[in-house]
C-alpha positions in Angstrom: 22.4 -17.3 1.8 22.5 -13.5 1.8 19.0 -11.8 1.1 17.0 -8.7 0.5 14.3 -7.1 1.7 11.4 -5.0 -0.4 8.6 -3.1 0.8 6.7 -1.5 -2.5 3.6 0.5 -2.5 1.2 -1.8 -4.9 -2.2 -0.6 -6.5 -4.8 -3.0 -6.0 -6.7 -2.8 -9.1 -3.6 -3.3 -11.5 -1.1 -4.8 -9.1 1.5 -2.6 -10.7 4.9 -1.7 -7.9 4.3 2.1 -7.9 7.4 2.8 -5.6 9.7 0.4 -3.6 12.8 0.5 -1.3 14.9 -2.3 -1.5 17.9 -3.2 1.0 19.8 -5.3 3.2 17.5 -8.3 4.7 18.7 -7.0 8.1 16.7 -3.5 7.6 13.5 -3.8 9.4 10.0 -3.6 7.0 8.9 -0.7 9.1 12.0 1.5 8.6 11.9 1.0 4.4 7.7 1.5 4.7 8.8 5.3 6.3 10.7 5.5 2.9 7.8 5.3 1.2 5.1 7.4 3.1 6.8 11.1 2.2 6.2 10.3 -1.3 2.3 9.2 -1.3 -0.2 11.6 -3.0 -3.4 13.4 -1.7 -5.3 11.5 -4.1 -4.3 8.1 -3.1 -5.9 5.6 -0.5 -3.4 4.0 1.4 -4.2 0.6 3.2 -1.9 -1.5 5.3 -1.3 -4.3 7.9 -1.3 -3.8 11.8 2.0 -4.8 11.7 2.9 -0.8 9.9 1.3 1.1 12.4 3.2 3.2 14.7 2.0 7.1 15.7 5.1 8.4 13.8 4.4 6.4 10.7 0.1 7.6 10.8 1.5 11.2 11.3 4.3 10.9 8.5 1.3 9.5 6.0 -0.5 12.0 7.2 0.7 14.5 6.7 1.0 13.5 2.8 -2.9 14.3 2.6 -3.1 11.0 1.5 -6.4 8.6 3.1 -5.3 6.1 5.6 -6.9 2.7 5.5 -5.0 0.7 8.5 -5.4 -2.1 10.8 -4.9 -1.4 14.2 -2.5 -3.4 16.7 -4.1 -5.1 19.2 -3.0 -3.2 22.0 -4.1 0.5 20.6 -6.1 2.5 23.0 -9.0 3.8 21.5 -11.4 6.0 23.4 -14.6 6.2 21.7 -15.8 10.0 20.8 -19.2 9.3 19.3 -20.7 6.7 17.5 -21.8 7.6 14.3 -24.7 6.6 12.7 -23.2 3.5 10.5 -21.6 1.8 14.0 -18.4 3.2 13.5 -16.5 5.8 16.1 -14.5 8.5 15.8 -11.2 8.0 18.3 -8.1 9.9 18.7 -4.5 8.2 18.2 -1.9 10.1 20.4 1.7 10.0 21.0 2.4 7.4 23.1 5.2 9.5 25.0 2.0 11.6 26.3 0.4 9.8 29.5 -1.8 10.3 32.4 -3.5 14.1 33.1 -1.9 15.2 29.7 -3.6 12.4 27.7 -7.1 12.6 29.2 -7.0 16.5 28.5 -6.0 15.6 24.5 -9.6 13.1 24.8 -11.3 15.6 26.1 -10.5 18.5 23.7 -11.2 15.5 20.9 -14.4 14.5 22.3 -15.9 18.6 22.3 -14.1 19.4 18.8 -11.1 21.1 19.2 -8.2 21.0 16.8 -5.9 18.7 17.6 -1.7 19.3 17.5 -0.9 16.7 15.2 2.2 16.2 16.5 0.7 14.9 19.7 -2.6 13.5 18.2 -4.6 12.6 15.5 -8.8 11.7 15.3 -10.1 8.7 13.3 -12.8 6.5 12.5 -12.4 3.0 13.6 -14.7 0.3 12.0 -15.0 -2.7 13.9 -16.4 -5.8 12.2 -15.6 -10.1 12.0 -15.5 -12.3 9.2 -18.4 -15.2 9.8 -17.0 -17.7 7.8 -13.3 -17.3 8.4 -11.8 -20.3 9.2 -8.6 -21.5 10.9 -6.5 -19.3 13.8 -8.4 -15.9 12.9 -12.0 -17.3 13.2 -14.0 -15.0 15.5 -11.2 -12.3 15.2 -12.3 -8.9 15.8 -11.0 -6.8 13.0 -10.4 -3.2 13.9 -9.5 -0.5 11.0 -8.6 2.8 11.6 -9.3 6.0 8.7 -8.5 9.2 8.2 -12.4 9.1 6.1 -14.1 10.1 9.6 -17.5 11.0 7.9 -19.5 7.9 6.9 -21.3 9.9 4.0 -17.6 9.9 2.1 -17.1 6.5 3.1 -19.4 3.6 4.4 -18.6 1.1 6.5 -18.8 -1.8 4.2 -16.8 0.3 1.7 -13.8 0.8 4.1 -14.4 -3.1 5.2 -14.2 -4.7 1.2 -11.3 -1.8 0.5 -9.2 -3.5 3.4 -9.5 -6.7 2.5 -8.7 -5.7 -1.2 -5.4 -5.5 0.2 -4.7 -8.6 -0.3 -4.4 -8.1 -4.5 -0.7 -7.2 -3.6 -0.6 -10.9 -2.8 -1.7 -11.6 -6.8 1.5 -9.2 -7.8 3.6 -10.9 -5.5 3.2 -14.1 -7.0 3.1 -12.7 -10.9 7.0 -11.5 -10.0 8.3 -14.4 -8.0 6.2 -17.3 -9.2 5.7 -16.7 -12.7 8.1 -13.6 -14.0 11.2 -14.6 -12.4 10.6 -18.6 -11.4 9.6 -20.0 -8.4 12.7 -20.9 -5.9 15.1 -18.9 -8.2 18.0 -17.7 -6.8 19.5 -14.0 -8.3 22.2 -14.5 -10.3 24.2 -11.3 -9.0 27.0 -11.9 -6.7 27.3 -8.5 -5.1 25.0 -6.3 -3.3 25.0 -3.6 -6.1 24.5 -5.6 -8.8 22.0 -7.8 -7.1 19.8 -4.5 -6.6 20.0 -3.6 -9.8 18.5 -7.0 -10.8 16.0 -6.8 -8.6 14.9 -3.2 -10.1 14.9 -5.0 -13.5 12.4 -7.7 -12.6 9.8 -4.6 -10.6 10.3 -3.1 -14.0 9.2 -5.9 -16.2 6.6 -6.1 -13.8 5.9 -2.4 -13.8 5.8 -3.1 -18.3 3.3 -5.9 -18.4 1.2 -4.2 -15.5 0.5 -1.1 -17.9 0.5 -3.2 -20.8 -2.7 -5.4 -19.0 -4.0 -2.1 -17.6 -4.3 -0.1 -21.3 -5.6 -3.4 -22.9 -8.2 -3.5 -20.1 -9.1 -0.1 -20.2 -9.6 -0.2 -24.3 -12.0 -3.3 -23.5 -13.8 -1.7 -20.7 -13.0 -4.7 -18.7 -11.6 -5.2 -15.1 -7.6 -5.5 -15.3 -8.5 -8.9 -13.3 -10.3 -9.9 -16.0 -6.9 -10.4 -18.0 -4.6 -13.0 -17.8 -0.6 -12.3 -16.5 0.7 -15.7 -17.2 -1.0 -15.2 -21.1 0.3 -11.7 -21.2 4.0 -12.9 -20.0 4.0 -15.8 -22.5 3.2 -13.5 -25.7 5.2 -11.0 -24.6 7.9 -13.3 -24.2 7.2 -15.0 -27.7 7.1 -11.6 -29.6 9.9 -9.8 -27.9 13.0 -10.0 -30.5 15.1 -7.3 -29.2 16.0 -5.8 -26.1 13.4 -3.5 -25.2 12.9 -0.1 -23.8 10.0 2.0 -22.0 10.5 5.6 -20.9 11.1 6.9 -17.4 9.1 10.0 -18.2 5.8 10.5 -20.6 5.0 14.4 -20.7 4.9 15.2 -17.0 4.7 11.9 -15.4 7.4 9.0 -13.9 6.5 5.5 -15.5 6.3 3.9 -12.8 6.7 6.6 -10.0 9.9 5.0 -8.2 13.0 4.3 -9.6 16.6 3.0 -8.3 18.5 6.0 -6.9 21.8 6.4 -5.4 21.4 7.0 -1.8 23.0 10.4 -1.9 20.7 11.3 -4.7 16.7 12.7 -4.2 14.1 10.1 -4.5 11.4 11.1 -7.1 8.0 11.3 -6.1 6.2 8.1 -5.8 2.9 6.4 -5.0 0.5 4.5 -2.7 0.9 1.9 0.4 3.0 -0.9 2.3 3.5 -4.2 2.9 6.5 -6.8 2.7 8.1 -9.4 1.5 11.1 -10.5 3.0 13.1 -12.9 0.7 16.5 -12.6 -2.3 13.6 -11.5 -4.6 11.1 -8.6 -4.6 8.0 -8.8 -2.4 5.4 -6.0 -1.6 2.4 -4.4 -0.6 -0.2 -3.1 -1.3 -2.6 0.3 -1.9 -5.5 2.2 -3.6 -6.4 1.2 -7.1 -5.2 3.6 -10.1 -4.5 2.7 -13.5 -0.9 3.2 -14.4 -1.8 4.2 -18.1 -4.2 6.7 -16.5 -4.2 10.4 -15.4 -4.6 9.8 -11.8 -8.1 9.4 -9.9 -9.8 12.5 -9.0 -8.7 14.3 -5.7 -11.1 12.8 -3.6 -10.2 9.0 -2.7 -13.0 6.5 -3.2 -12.9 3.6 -1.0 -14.5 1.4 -2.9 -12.6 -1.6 -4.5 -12.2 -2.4 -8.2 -12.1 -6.1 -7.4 -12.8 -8.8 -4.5 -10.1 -9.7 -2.5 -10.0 -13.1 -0.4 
């Protein structure tokens, strides 16, 4: 059976689809998460899986001004430059085309403060830290984040650790699209590529509806979005719809949500926050910084901190 392939930047705190790319099953995660990284925002935290990090996907996020939130791969080098007061390190990230002499020079001119190219090497802050009571295949797993945050009085370490595992909401809007919004083990009923990724827009849409429907209800209570129920708002919604509805793509001088279909010869609008997939005939995502969809967005510096537990 033929099948798709989304990667969508999620926000934690609402588990709204901000922006996705959707395509053949056959493109790689990685290439539709650079899709998504020219279109993050300086006042977005951006978190994502080891399995996202390449030196020409931190430098494309970078260079958005957005704050990076990532796991590191296993087999990143990371000199350490100092340690900080919290435990943490800063560390430099460099191309790895640049070897040997040429490296240790870039380390060096790290280590005493000098500005970096940032084609050929970025500095970070890598928190190091293990879950006690993790069970299974990752107990005793040393977890390894790297930030753009390098200064521990904008960010503690605990904040950066409970923000990463927050990533795992995106999980939550995973399920509320393929479990409960569209029926678990459904199969789309288009036929043809087009038309099957026009269905697949439809349900990120719904999605995208409820999301700020549970976010404006939570924000009139003064109440976590979490705190809401999205199988009881799918159910009323579904009982008091009588028509075919409508919400607009554009409310003064913002997108509702921030990503929409395009044609591929057409510009992508700006869009929103961080990556992670889910391969499969239905959409899947990721996941990012926490932002109420029927908000003005956070202020411009990012805070860290999560709105709610993840697992």
């Amino acid at each position: 059976m033929p099948k798709a392939r989304v990667v969508a930047l999620a926000e934690c705190g609402t588990h709204a689809f901000v922006a996705a790319e959707v395509d053949a099953y056959s493109v790689g995660e990685k290439t539709l998460a650079g899709r998504l990284y020219p279109r993050l925002r300086p006042d977005e935290l951006l978190t994502a899986d080891r399995n996202f990090y390449s030196f020409d996907a931190w430098s494309a996020a970078v260079r958005t001004g957005a704050a990076l939130l990532w796991r590191a791969p296993t087999q990143l080098r990371l000199p350490v430059l100092e340690v900080l007061a919290d435990g943490t390190f800063t560390s430099v990230v460099i191309d790895p085309q640049i070897r040997g002499a040429r490296r240790d020079r870039i380390v060096e001119a790290a280590r005493v403060g000098r500005e970096l190219d940032p084609d050929q090497a970025h500095l970070v802050r890598v928190v190091e830290y293990d879950v006690p009571d993790r069970v299974g295949n990752g107990t005793g797993e040393l977890i390894v984040l790297l930030s753009t945050i390098v200064d521990p009085a904008d960010a503690r370490c605990d904040e950066l650790a409970a923000a990463y595992h927050d990533r795992w909401e995106e999980e939550t809007a995973n399920d509320q699209v393929k479990t409960h919004l569209r029926g678990p083990g459904r199969v789309l009923r288009s036929r043809l590529p087009d038309l099957a990724r026009q269905e697949i827009w439809a349900w990120l849409s719904v999605h995208y509806a409820l999301a700020v429907l549970v976010a404006r209800a939570a924000e009139a209570a003064d109440m976590d979005p979490d705190r809401i129920s999205y199988t009881r708002t799918l159910r009323l919604v579904r009982r008091t719809a009588t028509g075919t509805a409508a919400f607009p793509l554009r409310t003064g001088t913002r997108h509702y949500p921030r990503s929409w279909p395009t044609s591929r010869t057409s510009p992508t609008p700006n869009a929103g926050t961080a990556a992670a997939p889910a391969p499969s005939n239905a959409p899947g995502t990721t996941a990012t910084p926490s932002r109420n969809p029927a908000s003005p967005p956070a202020p411009a510096t990012p805070d860290p901190r999560p709105s709610a537990s993840g697992p």
